[in-house]
N, C-alpha and C positions, 0 to 999 in steps of 0.2 A: 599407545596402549589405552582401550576403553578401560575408566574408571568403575571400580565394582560397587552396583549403586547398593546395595549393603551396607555399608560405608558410610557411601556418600549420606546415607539414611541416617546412620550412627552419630555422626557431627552435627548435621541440622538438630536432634535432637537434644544433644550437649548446649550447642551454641543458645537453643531457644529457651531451655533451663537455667544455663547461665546469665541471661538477659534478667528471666523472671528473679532470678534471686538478687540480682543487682538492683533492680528495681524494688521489690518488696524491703531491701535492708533500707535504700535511701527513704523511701518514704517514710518508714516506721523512724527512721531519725530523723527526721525533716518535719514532724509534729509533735509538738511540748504540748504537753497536760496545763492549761492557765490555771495559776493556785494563789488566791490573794490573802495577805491579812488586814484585819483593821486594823486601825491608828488612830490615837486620839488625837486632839489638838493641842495639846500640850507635848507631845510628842514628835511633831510637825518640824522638819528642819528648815531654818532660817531661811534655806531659800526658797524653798518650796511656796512658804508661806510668804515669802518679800512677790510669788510669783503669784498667788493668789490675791495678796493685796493692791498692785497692780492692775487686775485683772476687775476685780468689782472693790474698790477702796471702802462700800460702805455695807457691802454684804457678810451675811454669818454664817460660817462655815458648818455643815452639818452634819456631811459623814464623810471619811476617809478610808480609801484602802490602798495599798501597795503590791505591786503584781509582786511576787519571789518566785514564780516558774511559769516559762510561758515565750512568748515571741517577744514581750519589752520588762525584759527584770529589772526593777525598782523605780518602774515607774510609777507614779501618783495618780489615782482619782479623787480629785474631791470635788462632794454636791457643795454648792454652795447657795444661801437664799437672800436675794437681793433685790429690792424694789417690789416684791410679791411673786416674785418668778422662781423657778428652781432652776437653776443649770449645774450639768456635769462639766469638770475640767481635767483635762488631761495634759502632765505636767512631767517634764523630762527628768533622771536621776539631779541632774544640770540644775532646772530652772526653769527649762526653755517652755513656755505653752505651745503644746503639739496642737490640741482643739476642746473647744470649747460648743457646746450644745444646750440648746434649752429643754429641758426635761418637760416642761408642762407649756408649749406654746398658747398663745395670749389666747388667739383666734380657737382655741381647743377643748382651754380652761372649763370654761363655763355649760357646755355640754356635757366634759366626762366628769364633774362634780356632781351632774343632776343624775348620772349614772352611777354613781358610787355605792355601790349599795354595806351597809351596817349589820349586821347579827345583832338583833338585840329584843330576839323571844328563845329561851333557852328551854321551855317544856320541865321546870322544875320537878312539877308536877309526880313526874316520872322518873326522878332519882331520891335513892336512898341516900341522906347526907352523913356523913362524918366528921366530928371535927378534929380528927388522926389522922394521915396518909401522907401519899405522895403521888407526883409525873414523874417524868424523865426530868421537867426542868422546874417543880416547885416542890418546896417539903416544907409536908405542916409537921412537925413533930416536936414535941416537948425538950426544951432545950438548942433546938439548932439557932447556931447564930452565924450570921456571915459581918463583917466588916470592910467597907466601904470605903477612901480616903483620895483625897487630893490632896492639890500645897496648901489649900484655905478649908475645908468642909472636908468633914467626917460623919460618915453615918453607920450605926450598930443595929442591925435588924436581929431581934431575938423572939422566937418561938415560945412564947410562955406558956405555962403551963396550967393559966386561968382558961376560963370558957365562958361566952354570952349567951343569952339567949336573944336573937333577932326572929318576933313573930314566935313560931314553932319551931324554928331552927337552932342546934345547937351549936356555934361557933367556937373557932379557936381563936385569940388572940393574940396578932403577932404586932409588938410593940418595936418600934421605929423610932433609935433617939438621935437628930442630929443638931451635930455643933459646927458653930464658920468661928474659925481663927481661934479654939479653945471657948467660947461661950455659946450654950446651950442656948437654940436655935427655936428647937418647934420638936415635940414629942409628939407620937401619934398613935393611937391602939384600933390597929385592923382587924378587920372581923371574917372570916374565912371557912369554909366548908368546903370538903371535898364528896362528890357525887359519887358513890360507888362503883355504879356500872359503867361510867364512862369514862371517869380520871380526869375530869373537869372538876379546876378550883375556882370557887367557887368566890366572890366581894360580895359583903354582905354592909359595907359601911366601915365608917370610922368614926374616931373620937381626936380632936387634933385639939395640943396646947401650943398658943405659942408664945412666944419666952421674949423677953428684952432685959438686958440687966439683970437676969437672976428670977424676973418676977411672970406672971401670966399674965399676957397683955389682948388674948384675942383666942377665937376658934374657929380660923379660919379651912371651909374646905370639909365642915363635918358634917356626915350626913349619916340616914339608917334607912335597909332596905323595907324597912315596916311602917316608913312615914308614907304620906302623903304623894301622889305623882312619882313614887320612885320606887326599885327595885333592884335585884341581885344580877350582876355582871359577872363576867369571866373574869377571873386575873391572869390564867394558865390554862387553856384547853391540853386534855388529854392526850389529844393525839393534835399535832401539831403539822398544819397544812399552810407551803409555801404562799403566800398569795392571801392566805384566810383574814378578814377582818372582821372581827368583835365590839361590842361594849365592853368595858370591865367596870364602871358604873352607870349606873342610869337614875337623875334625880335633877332635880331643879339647881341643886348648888353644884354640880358636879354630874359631867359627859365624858368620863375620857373615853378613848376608845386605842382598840391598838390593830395594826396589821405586820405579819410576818410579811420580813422582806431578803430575808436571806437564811438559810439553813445548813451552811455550809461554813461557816467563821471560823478561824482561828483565831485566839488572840492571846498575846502576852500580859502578865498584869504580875504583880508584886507578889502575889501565892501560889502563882504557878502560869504554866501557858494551858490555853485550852482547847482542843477542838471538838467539829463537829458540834459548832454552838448554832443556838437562834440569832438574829438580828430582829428587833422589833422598833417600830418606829410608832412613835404616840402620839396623838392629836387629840383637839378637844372638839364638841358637838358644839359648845358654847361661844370659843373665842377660836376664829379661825386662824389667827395667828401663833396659835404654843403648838410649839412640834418639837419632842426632843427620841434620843434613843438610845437605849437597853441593849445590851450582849444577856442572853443565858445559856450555861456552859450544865450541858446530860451531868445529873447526878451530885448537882453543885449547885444551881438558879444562878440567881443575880449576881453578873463578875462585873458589870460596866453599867452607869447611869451617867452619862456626859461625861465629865469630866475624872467621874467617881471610877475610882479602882480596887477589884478585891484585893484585901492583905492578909487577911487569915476569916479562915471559917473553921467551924466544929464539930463534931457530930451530936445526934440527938442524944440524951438523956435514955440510956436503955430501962 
């Protein structure tokens, strides 16, 4: 009996449907979302770190993260910098080093430094300043305080409610008191504007005490943007660009400078977990060697400074 090709039409059709949908399900399970958090170094388990010690015995670890979803869940990356080099390491739940890479080869270095290029003309000129407001990730407002704490060093950054004048500028001062091991360290009073039209905050200088024993021993790291060879940096651009690198001072005692290097953070910390934060990584114009780095969490700023972890923060003073 000839087959009625109607039919025979009818199955091909099923049969290539049913292909497409087997297909389409496997693939859509067969691709995880990679979703990592930071981790400080104190947080670091034993072996991880017996595996990075190992690995560069006299290197200093600088940023960590842990996949939690993805193609290798809990595994480790940490940069690590050693002998002048930066390398990534990738480090098994185990122990085991999967691979290691150098982030800035030797032969590389010295080219793409001479290409780096800095922000550091901001067009003052052309902003209205305030010494009230906020971003997404800095608030100047009277009253807020955030608290900062590791096992040795404490730091309370509080929003005062005084104001400077640097030049014609009228600043806010946010005073900085940190203590190591319960004895007060180094006070410091920042001087801050925020530019209206753009949501750029604005360093305008500082005033630094610092302490030995109870007593004032030094001023180290003080400057003002109304001296001599120096001027007003970023501390917090308004709108925050992957990749983007800045001043946030500029003066003869003091270059920092910072670049966003991740916009996507989660991170746990003693006041709360945070996402949807910045990663900023700091350097200086002056000593090629200080590089450390910051978490800020939308709506909250400062949760992490190296080793520093938020414990309570407050709201402004209404």
């Amino acid at each position: 009996m000839k087959p009625n090709s109607g039919w025979l039409y009818t199955m091909l059709i099923i049969t290539g449907l049913s292909t497409i949908l087997v297909t389409t399900n496997f693939s859509c399970h067969s691709v995880t979302q990679e979703r990592k958090v930071t981790v400080l170094p104190s947080e670091l388990p034993v072996v991880i770190r017996k595996a990075v010690e190992q690995a560069f015995p006299e290197g200093q670890i600088m940023a960590i993260q842990k996949e939690v979803e993805g193609e290798d869940p809990g595994q480790y990356d940490v940069e690590v910098h050693s002998y002048g080099k930066d390398y990534e390491i990738e480090i098994s739940p185990g122990g085991k080093v999967i691979e290691i890479e150098e982030k800035t080869p030797a032969a590389e270095t010295a080219g793409a430094e001479e290409g780096r290029k800095w922000t550091d003309s901001f067009s003052l000129e052309n902003c209205t300043f305030s010494s009230t407001g906020r971003n997404r990730f800095f608030i100047l407002e009277p009253g807020y305080q955030l608290v900062l704490e590791s096992s040795e060093e404490k730091v309370v950054i509080t929003v005062l409610s005084e104001t400077k004048k640097i030049g014609n500028i009228e600043t806010r001062i946010v005073e900085e008191r940190e203590e190591e091991n319960g004895e007060l360290k180094e006070v410091s009073r920042n001087f801050f504007a925020i530019c209206k039209e753009h949501g750029d905050i604005f360093y305008f200088g500082e005033e630094v005490d610092d302490y030995k024993n109870g007593k004032i021993v030094g001023h180290s790291g003080a400057w003002r943007a109304d001296e001599k060879d120096s001027k007003a940096g970023i501390i917090m651009p308004g709108t925050v660009l992957l990749g983007a690198r800045h001043y946030q001072e500029i003066s003869p005692k003091a270059m920092d400078r910072a670049e966003v290097i991740s916009d996507d953070v989660t991170m746990k910390t003693p006041a709360g977990t945070f996402k949807n934060c910045i990663r900023v990584e700091e350097t200086s114009g002056i000593d090629p060697d200080e590089k450390c780095y910051k978490t800020y969490a939308p709506g909250v700023g400062l949760i992490q400074d190296e080793d520093l972890l938020l414990t309570g923060y407050n709201r402004p003073i209404k």
